[in-house]
Every structure is written in structure tokens, then in C-alpha cells.
ZAGUGU-656605 format. One record per residue (C-alpha): x, z, y. Coordinates in steps of 0.05 Angstrom, whole numbers, padded with zeros to 5 digits, always signed. Layout:
// ZAGUGU-656605
XZY ...
//
This chain:
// ZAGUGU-656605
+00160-00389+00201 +00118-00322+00208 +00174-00266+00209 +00160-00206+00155 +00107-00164+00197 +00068-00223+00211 +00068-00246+00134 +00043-00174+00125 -00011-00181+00172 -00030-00238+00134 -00030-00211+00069 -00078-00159+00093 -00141-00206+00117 -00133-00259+00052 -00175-00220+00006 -00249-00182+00015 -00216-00121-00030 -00159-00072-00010 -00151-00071-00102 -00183-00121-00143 -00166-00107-00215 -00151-00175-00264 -00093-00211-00266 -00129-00277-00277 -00114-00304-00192 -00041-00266-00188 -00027-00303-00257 -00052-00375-00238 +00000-00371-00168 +00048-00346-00216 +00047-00400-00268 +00051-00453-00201 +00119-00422-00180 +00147-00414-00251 +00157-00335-00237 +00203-00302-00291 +00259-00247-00288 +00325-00283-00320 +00351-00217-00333 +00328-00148-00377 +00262-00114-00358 +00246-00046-00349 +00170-00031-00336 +00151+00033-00316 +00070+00061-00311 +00039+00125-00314 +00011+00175-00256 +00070+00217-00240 +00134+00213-00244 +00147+00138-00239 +00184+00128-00183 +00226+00185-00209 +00241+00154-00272 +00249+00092-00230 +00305+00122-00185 +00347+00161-00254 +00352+00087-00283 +00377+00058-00226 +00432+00108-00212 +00459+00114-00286 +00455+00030-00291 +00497+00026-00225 +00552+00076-00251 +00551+00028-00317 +00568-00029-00273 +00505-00066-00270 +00470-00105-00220 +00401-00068-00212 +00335-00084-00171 +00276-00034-00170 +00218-00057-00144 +00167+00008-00135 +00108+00018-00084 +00079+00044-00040 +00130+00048+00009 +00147+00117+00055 +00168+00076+00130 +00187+00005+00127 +00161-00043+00076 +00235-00060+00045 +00236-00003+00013 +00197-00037-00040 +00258-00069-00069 +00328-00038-00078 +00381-00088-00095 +00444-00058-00123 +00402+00020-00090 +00407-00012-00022 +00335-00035+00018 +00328-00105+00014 +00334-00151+00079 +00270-00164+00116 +00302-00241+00122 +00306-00247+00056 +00231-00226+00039 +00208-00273+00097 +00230-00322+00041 +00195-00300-00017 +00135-00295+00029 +00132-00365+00040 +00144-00394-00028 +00086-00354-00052 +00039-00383+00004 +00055-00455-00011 +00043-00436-00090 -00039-00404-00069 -00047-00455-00028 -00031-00521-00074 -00099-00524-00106 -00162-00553-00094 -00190-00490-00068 -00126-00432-00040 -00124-00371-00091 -00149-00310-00061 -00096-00259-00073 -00094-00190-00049 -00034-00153-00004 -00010-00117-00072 -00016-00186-00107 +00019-00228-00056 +00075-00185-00041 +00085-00162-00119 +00095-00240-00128 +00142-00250-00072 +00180-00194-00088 +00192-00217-00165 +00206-00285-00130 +00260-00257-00087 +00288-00222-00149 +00298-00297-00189 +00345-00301-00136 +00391-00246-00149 +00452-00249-00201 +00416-00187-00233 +00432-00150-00302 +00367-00117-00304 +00310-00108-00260 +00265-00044-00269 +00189-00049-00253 +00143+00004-00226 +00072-00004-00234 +00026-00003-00180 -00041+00027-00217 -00055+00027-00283 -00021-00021-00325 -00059-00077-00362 -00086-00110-00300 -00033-00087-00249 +00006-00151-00224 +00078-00117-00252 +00039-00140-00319 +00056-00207-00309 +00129-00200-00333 +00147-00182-00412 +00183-00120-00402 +00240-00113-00453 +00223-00031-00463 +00165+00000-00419 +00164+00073-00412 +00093+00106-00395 +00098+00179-00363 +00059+00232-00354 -00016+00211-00356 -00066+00255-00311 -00145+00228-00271 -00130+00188-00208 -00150+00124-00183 -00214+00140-00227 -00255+00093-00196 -00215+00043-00225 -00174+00061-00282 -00233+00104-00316 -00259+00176-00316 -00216+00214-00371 -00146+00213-00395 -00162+00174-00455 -00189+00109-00417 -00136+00115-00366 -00083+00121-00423 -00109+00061-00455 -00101+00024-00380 -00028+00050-00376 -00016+00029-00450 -00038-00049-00428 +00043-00047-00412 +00070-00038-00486 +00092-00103-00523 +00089-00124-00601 +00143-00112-00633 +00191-00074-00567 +00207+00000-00547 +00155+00043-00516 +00170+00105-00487 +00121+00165-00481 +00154+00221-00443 +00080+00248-00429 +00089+00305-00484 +00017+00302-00501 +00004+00237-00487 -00081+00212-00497 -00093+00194-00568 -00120+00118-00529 -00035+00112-00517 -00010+00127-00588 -00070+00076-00624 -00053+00021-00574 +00018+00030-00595 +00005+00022-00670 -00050-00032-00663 -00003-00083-00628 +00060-00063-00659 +00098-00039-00607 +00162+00004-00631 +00138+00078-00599 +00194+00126-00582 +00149+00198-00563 +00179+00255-00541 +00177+00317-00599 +00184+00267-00656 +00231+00208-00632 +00269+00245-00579 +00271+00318-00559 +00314+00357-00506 +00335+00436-00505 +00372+00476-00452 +00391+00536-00411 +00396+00549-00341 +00464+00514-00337 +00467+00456-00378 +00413+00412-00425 +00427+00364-00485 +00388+00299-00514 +00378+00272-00579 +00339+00217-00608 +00352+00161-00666 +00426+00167-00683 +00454+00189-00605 +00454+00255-00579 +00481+00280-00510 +00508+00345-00496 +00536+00386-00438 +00494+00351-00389 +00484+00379-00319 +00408+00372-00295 +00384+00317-00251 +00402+00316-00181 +00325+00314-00162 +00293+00383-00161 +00233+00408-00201 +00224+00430-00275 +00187+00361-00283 +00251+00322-00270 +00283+00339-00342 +00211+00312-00380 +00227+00248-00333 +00299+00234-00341 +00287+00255-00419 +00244+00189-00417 +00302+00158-00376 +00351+00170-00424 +00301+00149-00488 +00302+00078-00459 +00367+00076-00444 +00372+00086-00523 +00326+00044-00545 +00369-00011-00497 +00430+00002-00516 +00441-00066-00554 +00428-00101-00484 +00445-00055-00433 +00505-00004-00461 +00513+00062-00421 +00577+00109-00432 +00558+00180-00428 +00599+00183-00368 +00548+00137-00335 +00493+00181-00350 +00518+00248-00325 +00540+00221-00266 +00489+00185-00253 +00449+00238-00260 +00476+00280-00212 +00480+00226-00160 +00403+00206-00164 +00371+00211-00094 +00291+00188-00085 +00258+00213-00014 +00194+00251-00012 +00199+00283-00088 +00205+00353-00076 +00262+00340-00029 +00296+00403+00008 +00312+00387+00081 +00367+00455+00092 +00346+00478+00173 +00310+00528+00203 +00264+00531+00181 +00271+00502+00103 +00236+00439+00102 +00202+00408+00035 +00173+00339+00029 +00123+00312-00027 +00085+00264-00036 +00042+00306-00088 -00027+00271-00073 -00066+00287-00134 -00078+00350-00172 -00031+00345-00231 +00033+00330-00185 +00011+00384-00135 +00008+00432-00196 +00082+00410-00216 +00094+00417-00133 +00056+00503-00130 +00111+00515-00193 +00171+00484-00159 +00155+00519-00092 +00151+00585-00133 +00218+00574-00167 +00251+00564-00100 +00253+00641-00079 +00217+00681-00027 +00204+00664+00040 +00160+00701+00088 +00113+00658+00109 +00093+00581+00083 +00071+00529+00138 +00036+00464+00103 +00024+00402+00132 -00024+00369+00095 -00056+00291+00102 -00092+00255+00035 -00137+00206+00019 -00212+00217+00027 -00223+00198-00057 -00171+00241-00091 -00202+00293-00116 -00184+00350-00063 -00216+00417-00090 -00159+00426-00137 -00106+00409-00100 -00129+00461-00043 -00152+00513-00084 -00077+00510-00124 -00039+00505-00063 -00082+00566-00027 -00050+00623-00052 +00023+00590-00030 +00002+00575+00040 +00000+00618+00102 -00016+00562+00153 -00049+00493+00147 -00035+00433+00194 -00090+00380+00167 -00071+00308+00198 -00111+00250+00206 -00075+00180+00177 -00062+00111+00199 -00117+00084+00143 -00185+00077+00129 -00183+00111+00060 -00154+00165+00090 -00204+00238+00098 -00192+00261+00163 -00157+00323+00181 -00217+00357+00222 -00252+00331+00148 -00196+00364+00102 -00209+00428+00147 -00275+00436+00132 -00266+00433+00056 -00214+00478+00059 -00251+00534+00096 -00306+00519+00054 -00263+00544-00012 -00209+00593+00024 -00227+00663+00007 -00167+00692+00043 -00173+00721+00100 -00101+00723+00131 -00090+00638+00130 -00108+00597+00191 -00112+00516+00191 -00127+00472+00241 -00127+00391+00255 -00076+00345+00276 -00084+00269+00295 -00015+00250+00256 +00034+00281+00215 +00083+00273+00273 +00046+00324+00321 +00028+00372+00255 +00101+00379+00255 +00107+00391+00314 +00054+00451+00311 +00082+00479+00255 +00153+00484+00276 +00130+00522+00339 +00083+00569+00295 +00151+00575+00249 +00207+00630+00247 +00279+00611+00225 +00266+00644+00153 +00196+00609+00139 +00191+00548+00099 +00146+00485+00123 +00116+00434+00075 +00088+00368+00092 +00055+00341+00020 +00000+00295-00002 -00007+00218+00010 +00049+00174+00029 +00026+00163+00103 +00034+00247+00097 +00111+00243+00085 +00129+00171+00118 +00092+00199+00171 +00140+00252+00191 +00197+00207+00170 +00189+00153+00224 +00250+00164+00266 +00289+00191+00209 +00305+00253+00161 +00279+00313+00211 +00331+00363+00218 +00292+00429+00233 +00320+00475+00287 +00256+00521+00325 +00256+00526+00403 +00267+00596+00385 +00342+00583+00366 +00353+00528+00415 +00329+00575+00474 +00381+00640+00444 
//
């Protein structure tokens, strides 16, 4: 039997398209294997701030004593990270497994169903989750909603974050036809969470038109705060006192906000003590959101890849204090919409490190260069091109003094790049030498 890097390799060459939107082939293989979650569902869509949301359920369900699984994607190094059993990666063994069920499913026909890599895997993963004694399983969505394969499985309450333009060429050109794509998650007559606090108009009609019960942040739910504590109330249950969530960035509180909304509208299947939420917030961990690496120098990671995260990314930078000099590294894909992101990040950023990555979709960093010189109107910022996020590391901890700060942001490959052998601990040549 092909071990999990072969099954992968696999996966890759079954289908002409990298994302083929429709859930018509994923659903057929589906039906074959008799794919269903025998536990509660959690479905989570929107452009950022899923995987966040993602991570805050997880940790306040495992202090409540229940058996979790979060299945979320892309992955940052290794391909397990797609599904956390119980917050732990699953076993490469175990997904050889899955793998294999789902290939003799396709293949039963007449004619084998073309699935794609996102396709195959989604349904191998949800196969390996039947197989778990789970209490709840919580769903990210891949892109979009109403054709992603995660769409297969009746969520019991789907929550829908903030809504900004990527993957346009698929999902649509505005926020309203994207919203109406992320909406495709909502169910008649079950809980809905908006935490997008203006949410597209295309969100809140889909809501009413199929019936789904619509918790939205400012009528249904609402927070307040001050710099050392916030509170929560919504529909008969408010929370006080509470510190703010172990991840960093203002954005965190509008996600675990929509965190704690579901857990509300759950509480009939899935009771949480209050105890269970605080510490659960405070024990949340998720690599590559605005996570602070302490060294010398500082070291931030992102994955902020499109230009609504990397506008949340500029304000959490410039809440983190002063440092004298920033050092980016910097690697994206060649369709997300790049002038913004650059042209935000400019005035933050003394040196760039562009960096070519292991994709075809990926812009190039001699490529990212040029668009960037071709917008910089600073004079006193230099850039220059790396072939991997490894080596632009490399450049810009040599380029770095002890008190400067280095980012490495934009796609995945970007962060999991620089994460290959392991959380870098920063010390320059310039303290090892002393």
C-alpha cells in the first residue's frame, strides 16, 4: 500500500485542475463510502480569520472535556497538520488509511471519478474522522463555501467570518457575490454566526431566505472592553472578566467573539463552563498568525496573503512598539492582488527579502521586486530576491541588529518555508561572535 507521500503524489496528477468548483464528483465518492460525522459539526468559512476561530474552539472544547478534531487547510510543513485529534497532528499511518478507502470508493464505477487533491484528501480526512470516538468535529472551509467539499457535511452551527476579495477568480468579484458563496454554508432552520461586523447584504438575505437562525454581531451578540479585561453578551448569557485571547492582534477579540456566539448558540449539545472558556482562551496557540518568536532580533510570522489580513497585520505591527529598523521577508502568490498589500506594508518596512516558492502559482521573488520598485516612493528601503524563504532568512538576519524586528508574511509556502526544521530561534552572528 502507497505510504502517505506517495498517496499525495497521487492525488496531485488525478485531476486536469489544481480547484474545480461543484460538489457534484466529491459528492457521488461520498455517497459510495457512506461519509457522515456521528458526532456535532462545526463549519467554519469566510476569508480571514478561520483558522483562528478554528484553533479558539478547539482549545475551550478540550478544557470542557471533549473529544475534538479540526480539520483546516492549507497546511504550514507536513501535511498532518490538516487534522488535530484531541489538538495533537494526526498520524501519517492513520491517513495512509483513509487514503485508501477513498480510492477504492472513485474507482468502483463504470468510469473512476475524477477528484481533485483538495477533494480526495477532504474525503479521506472526514473518513478518518468516522473513526474517532469524537464529541464534535469542527470544519474549516477550504474556499468559499457552497461548492467547497467541507459542504458535504450538515454542520450543526456554521460561523462565517470576516468577508473581504480573494480567490476572485472563483468565488466572484465583490463582497456581495463572495458573501453569497460563503453563505452556501448556513442551514434551514440552525445557528449562523456572522462575526464579520458588516457583513455583505448577499449574507444576511441568504440567511432569511432559507431560514437559518442568524446570530450577527451588534444585534445578537456584542462585546465591550478595556485594556485589561473584555466581556460577552448575547441571548440570555453574558461573560465577564475575561482575559483576551492568547493569540495576538486586535482582530482576535472580533474572532473569538464569534467563537463564543456558537458556543452559545450550542450550548444544548455541547455545554461550556465559563471556566472552560477563559482558560481556554488563554491557552489557544495557532502558528503563523501574527506569532512573536522572542530573539534577537524579534521575529513575527504571518501568513497575511491578501490585502484585508495584511491591513489587520500593518495595525498589529504598529501596536507592538518601536523598533529601529523592520526587515520583511516576503513570498505570495502571483494572483492575489499585490499592489495593496505592498503599498500598505511600505511605510513599515526598511528592507525587503522577496523569495521565490516551491509552486507554480507562486510570482517570483525577482517578479515581486519589480512591482515593488515600481510603487516604492521611498528612497531609504532596499529589496532584493531570494530563491526560498530559507536563504531570505538567512539574508535578513545578517542585514539585522539585535534591536530590529524581521517579518516573514504572505502565502503559506512564505511561513512553512522558514519553519522546515522547526520554530527559528533568532540569535545574529553579531552576538554569537561577542
Amino acid at each position: 500500500m502507497k505510504n502517505l507521500s506517495q498517496w499525495l503524489a497521487y492525488c496531485e496528477q488525478l485531476h486536469p485542475k489544481n480547484i474545480d468548483m461543484g460538489l457534484e464528483r466529491v459528492r457521488q465518492v461520498a455517497q459510495r463510502m457512506d461519509l457522515y460525522l456521528p458526532c456535532t459539526v462545526i463549519t467554519v468559512a469566510g476569508t480571514n480569520g478561520k483558522g483562528s476561530t478554528c484553533a479558539m474552539l478547539e482549545a475551550i472544547l478540550m478544557q470542557a472535556g471533549y473529544r475534538t478534531a479540526v480539520y483546516s487547510s492549507p497546511h504550514l510543513v507536513h501535511f498532518e497538520e490538516r487534522l488535530r485529534l484531541q489538538g495533537h497532528h494526526v498520524d501519517a499511518e492513520v491517513l495512509r488509511h483513509g487514503f485508501a478507502r477513498v480510492e477504492v470508493a472513485r474507482t468502483a464505477g463504470a468510469e473512476p471519478v475524477s477528484l481533485t487533491y483538495f477533494e480526495f484528501s477532504t474525503l479521506a480526512i472526514m473518513d478518518v474522522m468516522r473513526m474517532q470516538p469524537l464529541d464534535v468535529a469542527i470544519l474549516e472551509v477550504g474556499m468559499g463555501g457552497r461548492l467547497d467539499a467541507v459542504n458535504l457535511i450538515d454542520a450543526d452551527c456554521a460561523v462565517i467570518t470576516s468577508i473581504d476579495l480573494d480567490h476572485m477568480e472563483f468565488l466572484g468579484n465583490d463582497r456581495e457575490t463572495i458573501g453569497f458563496e460563503k453563505a452556501g454554508v448556513m442551514r434551514t432552520g440552525r445557528p449562523v454566526v456572522v462575526s464579520d461586523p458588516v457583513p455583505p447584504q448577499s449574507v444576511l438575505d441568504h440567511a432569511l431566505e432559507i431560514g437559518a437562525d442568524l446570530w450577527r454581531v451588534g444585534r445578537d451578540f456584542n462585546t465591550r472592553g478595556d485594556p485589561q479585561q473584555w466581556e460577552w453578551a448575547g441571548r440570555g448569557r453574558r461573560y465577564s472578566g475575561l482575559a483576551y485571547p492568547a493569540l495576538r492582534g486586535a482582530n482576535q477579540l472580533v474572532n473569538a467573539a464569534g467563537v463564543l456566539a456558537a458556543l452559545t448558540a450550542l450550548r444544548e449539545k455541547l455545554p461550556v463552563t465559563a471556566q472552560a472558556i477563559r482558560n481556554g482562551l488563554a491557552m489557544v496557540e495557532f502558528t503563523g498568525r501574527f506569532q512573536i518568536i522572542p530573539g534577537t532580533p524579534s521575529l513575527v510570522l504571518d501568513v497575511a496573503h491578501n490585502p484585508h489580513s495584511v491591513a489587520a497585520l500593518a495595525a498589529n505591527l504598529d501596536a507592538m512598539g518601536f523598533f529601529p529598523r523592520t526587515h520583511a521577508v516576503f513570498g505570495a502568490m502571483a494572483d492575489k492582488d499585490l499592489a495593496p498589500m505592498l503599498a500598505r506594508m511600505n511605510p513599515l518596512v526598511d528592507y525587503w527579502y522577496f523569495t521565490d516558492l516551491p509552486t507554480a502559482r507562486a510570482a517570483s521573488g525577482a517578479d515581486l521586486m519589480q512591482r515593488w520598485q515600481a510603487q516604492n516612493t521611498r528612497k531609504d528601503v532596499r529589496g532584493s530576491a531570494y530563491r526560498s524563504p530559507q536563504l531570505a532568512l538567512q539574508a535578513a538576519l545578517s542585514g539585522a541588529d539585535p534591536t530590529d524586528r524581521i517579518l516573514v508574511f504572505g502565502s503559506f509556502y512564505t511561513v512553512g518555508g522558514v519553519l522546515q526544521q522547526g520554530l527559528p530561534r533568532l540569535s545574529g552572528a553579531h552576538l554569537a561572535s561577542s
